[in-house]
C-alpha positions in Angstrom: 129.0 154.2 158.2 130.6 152.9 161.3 127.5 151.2 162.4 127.2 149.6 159.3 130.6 148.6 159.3 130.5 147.1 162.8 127.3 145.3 161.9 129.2 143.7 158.7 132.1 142.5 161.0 129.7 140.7 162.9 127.9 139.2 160.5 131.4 137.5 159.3 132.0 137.0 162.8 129.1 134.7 162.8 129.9 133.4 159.6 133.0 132.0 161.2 131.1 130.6 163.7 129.0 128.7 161.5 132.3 127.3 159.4 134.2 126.4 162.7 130.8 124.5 163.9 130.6 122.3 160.8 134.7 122.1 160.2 135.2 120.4 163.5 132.1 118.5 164.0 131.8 116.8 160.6 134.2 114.4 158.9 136.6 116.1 156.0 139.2 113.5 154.3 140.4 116.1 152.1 141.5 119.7 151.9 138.2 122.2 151.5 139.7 125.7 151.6 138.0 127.1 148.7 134.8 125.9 149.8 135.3 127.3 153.2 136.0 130.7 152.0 133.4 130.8 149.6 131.0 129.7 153.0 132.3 132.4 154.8 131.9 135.1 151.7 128.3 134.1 150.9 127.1 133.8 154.5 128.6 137.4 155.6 126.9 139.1 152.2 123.6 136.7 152.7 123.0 138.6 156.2 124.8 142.1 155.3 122.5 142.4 151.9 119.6 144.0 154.5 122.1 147.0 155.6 122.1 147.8 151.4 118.2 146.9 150.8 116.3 147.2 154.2 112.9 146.0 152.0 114.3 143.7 149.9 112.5 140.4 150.6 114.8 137.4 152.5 114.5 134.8 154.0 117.2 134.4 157.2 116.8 130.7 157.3 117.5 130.1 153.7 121.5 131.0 154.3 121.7 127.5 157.0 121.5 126.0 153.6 125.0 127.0 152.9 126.3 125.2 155.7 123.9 122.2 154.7 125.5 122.3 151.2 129.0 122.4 152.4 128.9 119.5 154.6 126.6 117.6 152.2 129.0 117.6 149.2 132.5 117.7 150.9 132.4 115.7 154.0 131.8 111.9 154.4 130.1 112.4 157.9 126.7 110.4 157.2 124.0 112.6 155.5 121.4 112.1 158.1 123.8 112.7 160.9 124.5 116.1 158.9 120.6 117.2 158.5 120.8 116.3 162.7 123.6 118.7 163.7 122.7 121.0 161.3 118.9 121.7 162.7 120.7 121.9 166.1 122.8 124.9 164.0 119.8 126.6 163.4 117.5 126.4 166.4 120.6 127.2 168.4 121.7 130.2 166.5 117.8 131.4 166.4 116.9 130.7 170.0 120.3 132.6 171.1 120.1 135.3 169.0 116.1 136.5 169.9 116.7 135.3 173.5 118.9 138.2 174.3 115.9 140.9 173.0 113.7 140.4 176.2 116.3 139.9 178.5 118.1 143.6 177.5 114.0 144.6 177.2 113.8 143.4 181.0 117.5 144.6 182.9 116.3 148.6 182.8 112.7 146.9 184.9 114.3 144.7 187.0 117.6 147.4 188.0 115.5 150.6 187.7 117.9 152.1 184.7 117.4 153.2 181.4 120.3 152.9 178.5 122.2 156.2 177.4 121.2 155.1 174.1 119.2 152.9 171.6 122.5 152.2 169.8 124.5 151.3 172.9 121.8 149.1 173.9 121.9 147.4 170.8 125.5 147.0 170.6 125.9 145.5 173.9 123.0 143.2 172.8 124.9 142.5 169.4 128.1 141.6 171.7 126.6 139.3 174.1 124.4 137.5 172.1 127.5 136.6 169.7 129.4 135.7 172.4 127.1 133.5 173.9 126.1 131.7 170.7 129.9 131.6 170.3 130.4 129.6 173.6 127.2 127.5 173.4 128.2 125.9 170.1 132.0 125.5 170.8 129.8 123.4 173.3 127.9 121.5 171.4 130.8 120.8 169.3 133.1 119.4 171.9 129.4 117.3 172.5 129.4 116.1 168.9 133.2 114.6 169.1 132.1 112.4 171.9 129.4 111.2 169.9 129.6 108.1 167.6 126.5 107.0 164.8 123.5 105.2 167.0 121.1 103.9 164.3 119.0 105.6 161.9 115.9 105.3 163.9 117.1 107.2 166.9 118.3 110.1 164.2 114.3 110.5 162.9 113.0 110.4 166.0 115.5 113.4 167.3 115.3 115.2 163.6 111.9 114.9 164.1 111.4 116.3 168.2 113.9 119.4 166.7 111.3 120.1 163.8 108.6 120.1 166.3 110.4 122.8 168.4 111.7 124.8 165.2 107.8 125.2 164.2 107.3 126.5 167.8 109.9 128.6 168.1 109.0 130.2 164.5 105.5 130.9 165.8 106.2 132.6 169.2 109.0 134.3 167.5 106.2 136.0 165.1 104.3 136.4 168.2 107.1 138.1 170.1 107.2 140.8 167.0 103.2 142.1 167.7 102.7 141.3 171.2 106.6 141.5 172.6 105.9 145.0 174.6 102.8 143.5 176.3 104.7 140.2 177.5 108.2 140.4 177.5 108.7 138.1 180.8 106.5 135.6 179.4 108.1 135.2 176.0 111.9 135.4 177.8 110.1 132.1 179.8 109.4 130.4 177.0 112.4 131.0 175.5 114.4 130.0 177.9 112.0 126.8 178.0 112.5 126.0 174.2 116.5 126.3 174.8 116.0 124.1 177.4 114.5 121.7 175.1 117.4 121.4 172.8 119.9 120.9 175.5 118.3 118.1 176.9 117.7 116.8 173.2 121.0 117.1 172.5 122.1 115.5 175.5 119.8 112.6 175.1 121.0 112.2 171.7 124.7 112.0 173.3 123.2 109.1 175.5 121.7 107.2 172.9 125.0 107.7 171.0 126.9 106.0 174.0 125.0 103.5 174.6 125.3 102.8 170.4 128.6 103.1 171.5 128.9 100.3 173.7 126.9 98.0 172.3 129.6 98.4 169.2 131.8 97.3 172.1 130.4 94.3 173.4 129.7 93.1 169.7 133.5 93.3 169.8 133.8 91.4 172.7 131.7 89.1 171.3 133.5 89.1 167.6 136.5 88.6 169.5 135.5 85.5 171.4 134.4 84.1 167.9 137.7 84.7 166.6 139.3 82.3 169.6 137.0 80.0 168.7 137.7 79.7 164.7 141.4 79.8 165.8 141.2 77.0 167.9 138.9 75.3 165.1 141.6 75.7 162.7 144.3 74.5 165.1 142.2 71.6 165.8 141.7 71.1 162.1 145.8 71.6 161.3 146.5 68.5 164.4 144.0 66.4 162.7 146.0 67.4 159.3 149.0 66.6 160.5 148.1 63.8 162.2 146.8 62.0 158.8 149.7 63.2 156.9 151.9 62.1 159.5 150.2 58.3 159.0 150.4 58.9 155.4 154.1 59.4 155.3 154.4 56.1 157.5 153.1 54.8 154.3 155.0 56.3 151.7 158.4 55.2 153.8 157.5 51.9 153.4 156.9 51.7 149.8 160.3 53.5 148.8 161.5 51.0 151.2 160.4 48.4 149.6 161.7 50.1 146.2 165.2 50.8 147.4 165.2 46.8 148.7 164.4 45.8 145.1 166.8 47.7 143.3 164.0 50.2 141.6 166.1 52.8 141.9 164.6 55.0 139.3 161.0 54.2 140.5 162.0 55.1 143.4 162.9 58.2 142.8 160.0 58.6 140.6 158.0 58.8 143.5 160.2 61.1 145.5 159.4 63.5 142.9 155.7 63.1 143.2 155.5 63.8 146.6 158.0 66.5 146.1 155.8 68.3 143.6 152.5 67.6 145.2 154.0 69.6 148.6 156.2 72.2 147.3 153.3 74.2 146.7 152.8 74.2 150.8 155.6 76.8 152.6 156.4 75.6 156.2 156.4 78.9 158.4 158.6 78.9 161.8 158.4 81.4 163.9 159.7 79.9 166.8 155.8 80.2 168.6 154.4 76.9 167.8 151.5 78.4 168.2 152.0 81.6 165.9 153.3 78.6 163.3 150.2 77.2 163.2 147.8 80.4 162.9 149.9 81.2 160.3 149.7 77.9 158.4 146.1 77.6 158.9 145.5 80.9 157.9 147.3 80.4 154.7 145.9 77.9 153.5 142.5 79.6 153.5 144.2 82.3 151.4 145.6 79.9 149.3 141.9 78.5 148.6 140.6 82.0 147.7 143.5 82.9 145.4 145.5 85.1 147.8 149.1 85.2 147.9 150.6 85.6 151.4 153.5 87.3 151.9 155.2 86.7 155.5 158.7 88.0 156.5 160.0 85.9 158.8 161.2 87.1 162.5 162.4 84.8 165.4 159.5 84.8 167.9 161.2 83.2 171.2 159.3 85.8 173.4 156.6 88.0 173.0 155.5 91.0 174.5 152.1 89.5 175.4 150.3 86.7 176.0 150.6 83.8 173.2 146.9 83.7 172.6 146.2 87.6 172.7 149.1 87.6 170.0 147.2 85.1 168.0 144.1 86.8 168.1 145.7 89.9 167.5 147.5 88.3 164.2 144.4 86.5 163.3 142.1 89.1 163.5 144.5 91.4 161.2 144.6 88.6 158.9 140.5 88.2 158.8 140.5 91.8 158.3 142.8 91.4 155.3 141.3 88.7 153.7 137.5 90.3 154.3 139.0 93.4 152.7 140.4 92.3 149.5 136.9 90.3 148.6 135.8 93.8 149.2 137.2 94.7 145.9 135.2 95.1 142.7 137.7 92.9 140.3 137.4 94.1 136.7 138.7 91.7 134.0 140.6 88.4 134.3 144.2 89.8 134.0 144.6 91.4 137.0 147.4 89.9 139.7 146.5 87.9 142.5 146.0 90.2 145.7 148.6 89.6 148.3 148.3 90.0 151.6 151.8 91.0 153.6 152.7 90.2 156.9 155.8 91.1 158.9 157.3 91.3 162.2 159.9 93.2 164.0 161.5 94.9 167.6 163.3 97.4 168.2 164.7 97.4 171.3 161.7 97.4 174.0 158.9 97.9 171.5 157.6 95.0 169.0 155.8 96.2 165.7 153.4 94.0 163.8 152.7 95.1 160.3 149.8 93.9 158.0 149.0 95.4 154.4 146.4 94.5 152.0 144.9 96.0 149.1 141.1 97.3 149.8 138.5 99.5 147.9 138.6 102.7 149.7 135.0 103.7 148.8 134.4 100.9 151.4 136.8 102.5 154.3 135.4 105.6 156.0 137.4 107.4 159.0 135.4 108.6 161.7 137.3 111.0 164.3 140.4 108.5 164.3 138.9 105.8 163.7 137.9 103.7 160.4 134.9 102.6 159.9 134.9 100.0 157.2 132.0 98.1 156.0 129.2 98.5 152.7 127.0 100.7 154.6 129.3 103.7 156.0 127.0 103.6 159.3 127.7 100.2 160.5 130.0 100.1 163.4 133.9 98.6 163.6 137.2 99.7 162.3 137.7 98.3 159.0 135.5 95.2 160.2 134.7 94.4 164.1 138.2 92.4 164.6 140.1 95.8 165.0 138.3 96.8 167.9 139.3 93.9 169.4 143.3 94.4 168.6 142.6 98.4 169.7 141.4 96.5 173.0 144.4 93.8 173.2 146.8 96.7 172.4 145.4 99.3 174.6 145.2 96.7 177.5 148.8 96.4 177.0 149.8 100.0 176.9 150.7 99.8 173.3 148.9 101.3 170.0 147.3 100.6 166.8 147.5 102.9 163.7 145.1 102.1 160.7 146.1 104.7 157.2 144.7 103.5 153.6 146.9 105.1 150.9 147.0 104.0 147.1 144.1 101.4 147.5 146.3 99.5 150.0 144.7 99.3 153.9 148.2 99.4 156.1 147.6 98.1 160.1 150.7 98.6 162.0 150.2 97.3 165.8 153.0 98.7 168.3 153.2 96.5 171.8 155.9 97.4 174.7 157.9 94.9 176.6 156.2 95.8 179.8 158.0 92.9 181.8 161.1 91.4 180.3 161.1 88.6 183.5 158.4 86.9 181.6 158.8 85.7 178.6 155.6 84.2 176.8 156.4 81.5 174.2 
């Protein structure tokens, strides 16, 4: 009765080792504590059912599908990324657990002893080999968090070199049961050998991973340099604007002057209120950063033409924490994001209010805040670790589109901090930047 109690707290034991492997290396947006104790019920009865019927035909490998399932249905991690960590699961947890048989079968050779008893021998085995597989995947796990999504094709080809070595380890395993007391250095070799294997797979996978990584990161580089360029597009475009309308108004001068001069007083004033009406539609933003004035203007005009209001609350900008065009770019790389997120959205019927798309600024006391809101679709926003991941396939990399990494890289150059939340279908940015140097003052 004890031993079967013992061996039904272990089983549970590894049960809970199986729910904290997949709780803290998969993505979860919501609350799963139902699920999880149902997990950690079924597993523990799956493996105790043999101390109740020792003949009763199962299948160990079958219960990994409970892990499979809970992951599949409740976590947004990426289903082949899932079907990846799981087969690590499983090949870890049965190399572990049968490498530990020849090494107790070869201590009594190599130290010339002999165990007071079968059962002490097996609980010391039981022990260790927990303990290890407990250590091991806390491993594996800390691995996992340092690992982003590489493509698909580097998932097969890894899910496909751990199939290969479950099939092996399956078929020495059934040869370790008839031959085991003939050979027991040779199968602890190849043991080790296949363990081996899945480390280095695993760590290869982590390289592949980072170099994913950083290619994520130069295409941010890169998106970023395009966004200079289309800002300094649009502030070219704006001059030329300006320019014209500035020639134009030369025009309109003289003809009220003329008017005025011939007493046409009410024509006159008829055409005052035709240009009145044919620019009150256009809101003049001052910051106080020429600069900022014109991103702004430019950029709202291109709401404008897609039928998004834009909401700005206005804030002096004499200094800013940072340089004027890393500003911009951080500004017009929110405002990209924004606009990209909101044609995002599935519109259903012709009733529905005109997006907007909020922008404000403020400081308190050393600290500067930037805050940009939009609506979005959140079916299209995923959050990996603490990062979102925003696009129409989950897997493609960038934080609700590739211009965020480049304000997470203007901000965290600057010692300040970005924070990205989506509640109530409404994506909120908030950008924090520190007044590192209050001598220089960027206009």
């Amino acid at each position: 009765m004890i031993w079967m109690t013992f061996e039904i707290l272990i089983n549970f034991f590894q049960a809970y080792i199986v729910l904290h492997y997949i709780k803290n290396s998969f993505i979860y947006s919501r609350e799963t504590t139902l699920a999880d104790i149902t997990l950690l019920t079924s597993f523990t009865l799956y493996f105790s059912i043999y101390l109740f019927f020792p003949t009763f035909p199962l299948s160990q490998q079958l219960v990994f599908l409970l892990p499979l399932l809970h992951a599949l249905l409740l976590s947004s991690e990426p289903k082949i990324s899932i079907l990846f960590w799981i087969l690590v699961l499983v090949l870890t947890m049965n190399l572990v657990s049968v490498l530990t048989y020849p090494i107790f079968d070869l201590l009594p050779i190599i130290f010339d002893f002999i165990f007071s008893s079968f059962h002490f021998e097996r609980f010391l085995c039981i022990i260790v080999t927990n303990l290890t597989l407990f250590l091991i995947l806390e491993l594996i796990v800390r691995l996992k968090k340092n690992c982003t999504f590489p493509k698909s094709s580097s998932y097969v080809v890894f899910i496909l070199t751990l199939s290969i070595i479950y099939i092996i380890e399956e078929s020495i395993y059934d040869l370790y049961l008839a031959f085991s007391n003939e050979a027991v250095l040779s199968f602890f070799t190849i043991y080790v050998g296949l363990l081996g294997c899945i480390t280095l797979s695993v760590f290869l996978f982590h390289t592949v991973s980072s170099d994913s990584e950083k290619e994520s990161r130069y295409q941010a580089e890169i998106s970023l340099l395009n966004h200079s360029k289309q800002h300094q597009q649009e502030l070219a475009q704006m001059y030329e604007e300006l320019t014209e309308r500035q020639h134009d108004y030369k025009h309109h001068l003289q003809v009220l002057q003329e008017l005025v001069d011939g007493k046409g007083h009410s024509t006159a004033q008829d055409y005052l209120q035709c240009l009145i009406s044919e620019n009150e539609h256009e809101k003049i933003i001052v910051t106080g950063s020429p600069s900022v004035d014109a991103l702004l203007t430019a950029k709202q005009k291109i709401m404008m033409d897609a039928g998004i209001q834009f909401e700005y609350t206005p804030y002096p900008l004499a200094s800013l924490p940072i340089s004027t065009l890393d500003f911009c770019s951080i500004i017009g790389n929110l405002l990209d994001n924004a606009i990209e997120g909101i044609r995002r959205i599935s519109l259903k019927g012709n009733d529905m209010e005109p997006p907007t798309i909020h922008l404000s600024f403020s400081r308190s006391w050393d600290m500067f805040y930037i805050y940009c809101e939009n609506p979005c679709d959140p079916e299209t926003v995923v959050k990996h670790k603490d990062l979102f991941v925003s696009s129409k396939s989950k897997t493609e990399p960038g934080l609700h589109g590739l211009g965020l990494h480049s304000i997470d890289a203007i901000a965290s150059k600057a010692q300040g901090r970005t924070e990205y939340s989506v509640q109530n279908k409404v994506f909120y940015a908030k950008v924090v930047l520190p007044y590192l140097n209050q001598g220089r003052l960027y206009s």
